[in-house]
C-alpha positions in Angstrom: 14.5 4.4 -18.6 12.5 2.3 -20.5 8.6 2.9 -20.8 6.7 -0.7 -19.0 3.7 -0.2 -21.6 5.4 0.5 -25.1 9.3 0.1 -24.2 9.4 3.7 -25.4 11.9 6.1 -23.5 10.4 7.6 -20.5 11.5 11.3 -19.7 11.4 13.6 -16.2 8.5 15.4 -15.9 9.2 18.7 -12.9 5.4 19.4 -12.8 4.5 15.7 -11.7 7.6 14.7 -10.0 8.2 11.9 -12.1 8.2 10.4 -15.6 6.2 10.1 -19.0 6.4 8.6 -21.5 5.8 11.0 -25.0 4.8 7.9 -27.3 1.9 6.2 -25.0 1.1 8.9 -22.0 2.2 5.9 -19.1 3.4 8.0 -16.3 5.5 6.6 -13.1 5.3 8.9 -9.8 8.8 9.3 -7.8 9.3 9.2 -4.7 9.1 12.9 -3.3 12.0 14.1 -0.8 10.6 15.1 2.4 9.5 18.2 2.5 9.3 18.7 6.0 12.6 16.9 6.8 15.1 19.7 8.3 18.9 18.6 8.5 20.4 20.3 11.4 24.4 21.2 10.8 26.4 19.3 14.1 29.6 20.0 15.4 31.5 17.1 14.6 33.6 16.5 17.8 30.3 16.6 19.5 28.5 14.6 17.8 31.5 11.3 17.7 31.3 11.6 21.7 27.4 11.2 21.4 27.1 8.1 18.9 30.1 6.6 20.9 29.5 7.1 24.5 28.5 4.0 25.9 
């Protein structure tokens, strides 16, 4: 990705979560995952008569 500032290339940065660019210092945050968000595994057979039941 291109930097908005210079047009210099724009690398991933883990400590901020997002990316800088090495010629000017412009950063851009990313959107974080949530953290908090917990997937719960579903049986599937279950989970078709749920979302079609009517």
């Amino acid at each position: 990705m291109k930097c908005s500032n210079c047009g210099g290339t724009m690398r991933y940065d883990v400590a901020s979560f997002g990316l800088v660019c090495d010629f000017c210092g412009h950063t851009k945050p990313l959107h974080r995952p949530e953290e908090q968000y917990v997937s719960e595994e579903r049986d599937f057979e279950s989970a078709l008569r749920e979302n079609t039941a009517s």
